[in-house]
N, C-alpha and C positions, 0 to 999 in steps of 0.2 A: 599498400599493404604494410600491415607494422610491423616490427625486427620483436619476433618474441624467441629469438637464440637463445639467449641467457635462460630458459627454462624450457631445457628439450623434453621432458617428461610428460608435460600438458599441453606442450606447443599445439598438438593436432585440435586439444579441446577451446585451445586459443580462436583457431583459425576458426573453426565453426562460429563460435561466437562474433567475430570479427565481419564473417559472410553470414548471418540471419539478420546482425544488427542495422543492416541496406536496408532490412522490410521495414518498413510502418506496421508497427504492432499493439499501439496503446489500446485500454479495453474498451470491448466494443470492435475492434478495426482487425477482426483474428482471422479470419479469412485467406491472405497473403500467408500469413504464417505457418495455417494450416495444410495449404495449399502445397509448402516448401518441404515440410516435417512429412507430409506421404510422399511426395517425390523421392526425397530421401532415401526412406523403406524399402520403396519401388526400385529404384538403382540398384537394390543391394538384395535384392530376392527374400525382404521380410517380410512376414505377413503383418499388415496394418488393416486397423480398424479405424473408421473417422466417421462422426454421427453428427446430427442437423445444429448441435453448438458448436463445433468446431474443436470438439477433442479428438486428438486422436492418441491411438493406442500401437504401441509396436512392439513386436513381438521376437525375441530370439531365441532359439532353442540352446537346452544346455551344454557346456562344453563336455566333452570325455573325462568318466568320471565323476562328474555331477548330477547324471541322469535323475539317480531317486530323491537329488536331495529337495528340499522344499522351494517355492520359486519365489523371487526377490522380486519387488516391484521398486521401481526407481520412479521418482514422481515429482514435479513441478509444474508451473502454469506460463503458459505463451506470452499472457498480456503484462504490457509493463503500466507503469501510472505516467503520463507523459506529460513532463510540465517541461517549461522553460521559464529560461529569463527573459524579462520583458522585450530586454533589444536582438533576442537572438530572432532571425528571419527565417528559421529552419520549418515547413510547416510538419509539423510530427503528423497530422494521418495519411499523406501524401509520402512522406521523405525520411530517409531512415539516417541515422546516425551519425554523427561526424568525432571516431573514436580518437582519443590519443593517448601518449603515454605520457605519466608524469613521474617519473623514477618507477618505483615500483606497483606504481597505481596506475592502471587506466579508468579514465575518464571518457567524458562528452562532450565537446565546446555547445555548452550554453543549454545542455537539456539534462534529463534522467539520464544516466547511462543503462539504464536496462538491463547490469547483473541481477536485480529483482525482478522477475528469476529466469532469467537469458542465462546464469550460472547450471541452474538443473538442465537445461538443452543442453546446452555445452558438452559438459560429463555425459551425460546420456548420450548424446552421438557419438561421440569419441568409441565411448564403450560397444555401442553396439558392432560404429564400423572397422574395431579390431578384431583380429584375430589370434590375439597373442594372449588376451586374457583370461582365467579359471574363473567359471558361473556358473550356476543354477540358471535354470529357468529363466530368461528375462523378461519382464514386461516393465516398457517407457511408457508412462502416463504422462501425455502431455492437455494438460487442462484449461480451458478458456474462461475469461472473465474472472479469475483472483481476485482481485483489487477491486473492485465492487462488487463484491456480497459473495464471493466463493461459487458461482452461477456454474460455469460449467463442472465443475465438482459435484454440487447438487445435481444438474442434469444428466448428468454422466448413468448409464447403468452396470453398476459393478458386477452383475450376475456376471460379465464374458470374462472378467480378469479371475486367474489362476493361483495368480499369488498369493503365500501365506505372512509376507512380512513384508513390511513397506518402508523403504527408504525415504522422506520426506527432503528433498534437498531447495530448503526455502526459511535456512535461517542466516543470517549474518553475522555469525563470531564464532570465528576457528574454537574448537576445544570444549564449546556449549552444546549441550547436549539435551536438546529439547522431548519434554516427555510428557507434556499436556499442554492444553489453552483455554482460553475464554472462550466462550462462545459468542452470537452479537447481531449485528443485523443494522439494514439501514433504516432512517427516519422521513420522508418526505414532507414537509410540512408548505401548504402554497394555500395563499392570502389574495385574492381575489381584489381586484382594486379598477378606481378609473382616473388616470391623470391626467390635468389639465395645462394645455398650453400657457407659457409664462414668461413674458420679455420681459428683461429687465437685468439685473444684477446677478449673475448665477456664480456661487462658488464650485471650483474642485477639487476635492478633500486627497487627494494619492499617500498611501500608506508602503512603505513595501521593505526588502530587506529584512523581515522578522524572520527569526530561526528557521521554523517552520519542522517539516519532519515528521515522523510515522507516529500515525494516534494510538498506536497500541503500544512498539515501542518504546516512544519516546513522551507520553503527557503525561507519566510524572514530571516531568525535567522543568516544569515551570517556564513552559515559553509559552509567548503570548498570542494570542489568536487575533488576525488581524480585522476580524468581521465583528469580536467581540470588539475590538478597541475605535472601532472608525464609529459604530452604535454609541458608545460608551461616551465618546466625544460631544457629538449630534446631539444627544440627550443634556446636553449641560448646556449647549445652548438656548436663544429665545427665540420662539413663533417658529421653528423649524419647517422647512416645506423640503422634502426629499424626491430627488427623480431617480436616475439611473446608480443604481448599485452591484455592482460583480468584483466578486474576491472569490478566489479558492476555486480549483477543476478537481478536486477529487475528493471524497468523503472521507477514507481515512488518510489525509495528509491535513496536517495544522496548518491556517493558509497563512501565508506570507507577506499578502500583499493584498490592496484594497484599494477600488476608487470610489469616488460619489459625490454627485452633484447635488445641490442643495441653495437654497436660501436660509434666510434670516435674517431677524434684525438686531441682531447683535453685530456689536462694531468688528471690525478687521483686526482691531488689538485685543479685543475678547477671544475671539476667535483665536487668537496667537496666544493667549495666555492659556485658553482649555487645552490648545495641542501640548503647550511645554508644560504645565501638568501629567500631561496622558503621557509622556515621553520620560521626564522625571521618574513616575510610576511605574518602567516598566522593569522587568525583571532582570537579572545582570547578567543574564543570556543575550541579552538583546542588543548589543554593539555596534550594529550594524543597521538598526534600525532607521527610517529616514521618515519625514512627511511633510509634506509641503501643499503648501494653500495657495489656490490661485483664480483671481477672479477676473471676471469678461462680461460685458455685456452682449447677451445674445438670446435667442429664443427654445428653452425647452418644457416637456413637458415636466409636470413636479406634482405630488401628490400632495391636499388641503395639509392645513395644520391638524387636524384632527385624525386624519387618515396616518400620516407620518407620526404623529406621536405615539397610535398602536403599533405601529410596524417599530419603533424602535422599541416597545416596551415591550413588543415580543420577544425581542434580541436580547434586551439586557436581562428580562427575567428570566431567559432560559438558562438552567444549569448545563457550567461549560467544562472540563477537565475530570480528573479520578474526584469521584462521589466516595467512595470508599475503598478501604485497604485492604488488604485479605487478612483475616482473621488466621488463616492457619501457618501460613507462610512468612515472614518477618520480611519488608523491602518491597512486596509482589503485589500491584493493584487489584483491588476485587473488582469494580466496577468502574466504570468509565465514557463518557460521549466527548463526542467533539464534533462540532459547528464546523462544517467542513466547505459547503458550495453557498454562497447565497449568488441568485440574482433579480435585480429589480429593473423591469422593464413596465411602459406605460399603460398595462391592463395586469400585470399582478405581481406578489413578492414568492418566490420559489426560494426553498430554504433546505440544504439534506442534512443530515447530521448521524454520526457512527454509533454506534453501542454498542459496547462491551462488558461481559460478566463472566465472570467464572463459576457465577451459581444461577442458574433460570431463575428463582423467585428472585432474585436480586434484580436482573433484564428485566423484567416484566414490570417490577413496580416504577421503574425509572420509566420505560415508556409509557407507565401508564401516567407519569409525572409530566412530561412531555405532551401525551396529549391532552389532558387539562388545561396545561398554560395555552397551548395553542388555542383549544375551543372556548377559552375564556377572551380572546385575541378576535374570537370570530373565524381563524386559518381551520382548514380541512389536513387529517394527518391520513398518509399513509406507510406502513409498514412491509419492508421488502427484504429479502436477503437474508431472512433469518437463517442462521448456522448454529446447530449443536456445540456447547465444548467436548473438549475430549480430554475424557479422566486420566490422570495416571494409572497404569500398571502395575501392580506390585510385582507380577510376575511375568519379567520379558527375557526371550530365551535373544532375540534380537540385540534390543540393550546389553546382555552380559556380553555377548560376540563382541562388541563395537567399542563395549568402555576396555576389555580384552585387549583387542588388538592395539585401541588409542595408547593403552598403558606399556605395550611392549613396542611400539616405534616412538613417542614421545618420553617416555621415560616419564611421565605423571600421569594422573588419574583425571581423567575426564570430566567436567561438570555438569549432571542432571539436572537439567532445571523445566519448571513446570511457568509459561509466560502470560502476558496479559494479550498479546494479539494475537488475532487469529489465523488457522494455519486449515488447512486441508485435511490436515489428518481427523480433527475431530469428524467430516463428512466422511469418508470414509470408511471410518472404527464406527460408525453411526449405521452403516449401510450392513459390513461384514463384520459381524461383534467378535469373530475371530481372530483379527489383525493383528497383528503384533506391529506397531510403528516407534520410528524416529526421526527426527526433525533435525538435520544439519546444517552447514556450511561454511564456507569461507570469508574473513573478515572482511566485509562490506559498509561502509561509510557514508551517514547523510544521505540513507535511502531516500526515496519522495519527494528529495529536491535536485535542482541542477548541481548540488556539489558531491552529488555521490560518487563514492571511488571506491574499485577494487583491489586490493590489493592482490599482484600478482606473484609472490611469494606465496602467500596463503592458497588463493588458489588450486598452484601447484601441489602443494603437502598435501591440501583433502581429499583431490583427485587419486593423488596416490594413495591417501589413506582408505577411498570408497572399494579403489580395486583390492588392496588386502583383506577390506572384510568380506567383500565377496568371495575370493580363498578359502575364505573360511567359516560359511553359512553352509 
């Protein structure tokens, strides 16, 4: 158990988080989690709801005093994006978390820490199982599959929830105050193939160490995508023959890392001059980047030169990072994909990739960009996970509350901001056009990779600051 004394005000929202992070929760694997979140309820004489995706809903009646007032929905999602580093032995859908503390930040040894968003459980439980706190109406929305395509969001049926205003607690930076999104959806794109057995000379291309990090937050920031760069390589060599290729587990994270076997007949010094190019070129984010060539004589399978040369030309023609800016906003991405999973196995090439927009006809023409290239390639697209943005408000009686109270315990004013990833709220405000929402949190670091960290200072301030505007809803 970790010493979280130095912050007795959120300690309890600590310890929750400290005891769900045991489960295996990445998406897809909510089940465990689910399973935890009604036992919970159960102990505690809540009424819970839990439906065939694995959301569930908990309910607390308001405190004295609050009877008539309008009911607050508090809302996050279970599943985390569960990557490691390569030498971590932890298996994330079996094994849960190995937390620690690093001054003011806790961590993972060697994976996601899963404050994205094991933060909104946290508060949420805290909240419900005190008794000491002023509410309205409660309803904890706990939602499955975020992280690929907003799934239980979508499946969810909002007709049983009460609430007239919605706390979104799934954003990462104290004092940001989130008040729209893009909207977006995933790409599937798979390339049918049949590779043939090949002894001989086989190279392996390992890329890894690149930035990496959240495609919504973070592809402005000019890091580099390691599926585009190990393609990018491949392609500058001669007679290329490609077998096994996997980089990236999750569609909105910039992957980091890449392997791939290959031939060629280009010398070993060629080959070492295309990588210190490719490494030369890359963006001075990239510090850490590393790749290394290594060849063996042994037997696999590898797809013709002709086969391989479509399959990289589908990689490099595909448009990768912000396609455009926002016109109305100054700094704020309007459009956006990212090349998120490839893998290559000996009967075909599976490819996903994210999209994002803040305006539908802007989504639509990129996908429809998208699958052009692919069906010029000969690849089959399919389209999954499509999510609404959600507009800003001019008029939110929620918002004035929030940037209110920010303004009288922080002594400054709050920052509204309208973002380029996607959030939950747009499903929602999509389902109930009455909603009044907002998107918060606590400063969070290096989502979507194994360097993410919370800080626990922060934290502690939003918890306290969540229970003040409940005071005062």
């Amino acid at each position: 158990m970790l010493n979280f004394s130095d912050y007795p005000y959120s300690e309890k929202a600590l310890r929750f988080f400290e005891e769900f992070s045991k489960i295996p929760r990445g998406s897809g694997n909510t089940k465990a989690i689910a399973d935890y979140l009604v036992g919970f309820a159960n102990e505690r004489g809540l009424e819970v709801i839990r439906d065939e995706s694995d959301n569930v809903i908990i309910r607390k009646p308001a405190t004295t005093g609050y009877e008539g007032h309008p009911g607050v929905i508090l809302q996050g999602h279970t599943d985390i994006v569960a990557l490691k580093n390569p030498d971590c032995s932890i298996n994330m859908e079996k094994e849960g978390l190995d937390l620690y503390r690093d001054g003011d930040y806790l961590r993972a040894r060697g994976t996601t820490l899963g404050a994205d968003d094991g933060v909104a459980m946290a508060y949420a439980m805290a909240i419900l199982d005190a008794d000491d706190i002023a509410h309205p109406e409660l309803e904890a929305v706990f939602t499955s599959d975020e992280e690929v395509g907003l799934l239980g969001a979508t499946a969810l049926d909002a007709s049983v929830l009460r609430g007239r205003m919605l706390i979104n607690i799934d954003s990462d930076e104290e004092g940001i105050f989130t008040a729209g999104c893009a909207g977006g959806g995933r790409i599937d794109i798979k390339l049918s193939g049949k590779a043939k057995t090949h002894i001989g000379q086989i190279y392996t291309l390992t890329i890894s160490g690149f930035k990496g990090g959240h495609s919504g937050v973070e592809i402005h920031k000019n890091r580099a995508n390691a599926i585009k760069c190990a393609a990018e390589i491949l392609s500058k060599l001669e007679n290329v023959r490609i077998g096994k290729m996997i980089a990236g587990s999750a569609d909105n994270a910039i992957p980091s890392d890449a392997i791939v076997l290959f031939t060629t007949k280009s010398s070993i010094f060629e080959i070492s001059e295309v990588i210190n190019n490719a490494k030369e070129a890359l963006p001075e984010t990239e510090t850490d980047a590393g790749f290394n060539i290594d060849m063996k004589l042994f037997s696999a399978k590898l797809y013709s030169e002709d086969d391989s040369a479509n399959i990289l030309s589908l990689i490099t023609e595909m448009p990768n990072g912000v396609t455009r800016m926002s016109e109305d906003i100054e700094g704020l991405v309007g459009t956006s994909l990212n090349m998120g999973i490839i893998n290559i196995d000996d009967k075909s090439v599976a490819l996903t990739i994210s999209v994002r927009s803040a305006v539908g006809e802007e989504k639509a023409k990129l996908i429809a960009k998208i699958k052009e290239i692919a069906a010029s390639h000969g690849a089959n697209v399919e389209v999954r996970g499509e999510y609404p943005a959600w507009e800003y408000r001019k008029e939110s009686r929620l918002r004035d509350v929030m940037c209110r109270v920010y303004k009288e315990m922080y002594g400054k004013d709050a920052t509204v901001v309208t973002i380029h990833a996607g959030l939950e709220c747009g499903i929602f405000s999509d389902k109930m056009e009455w909603l009044d929402c907002v998107s918060i949190g606590p400063d969070n670091q290096d989502i979507h990779t194994p360097e993410e960290r919370l800080s626990l200072s922060s934290f502690n301030r939003v918890y306290e600051y969540i229970i003040n505007v409940l005071k005062n809803l």
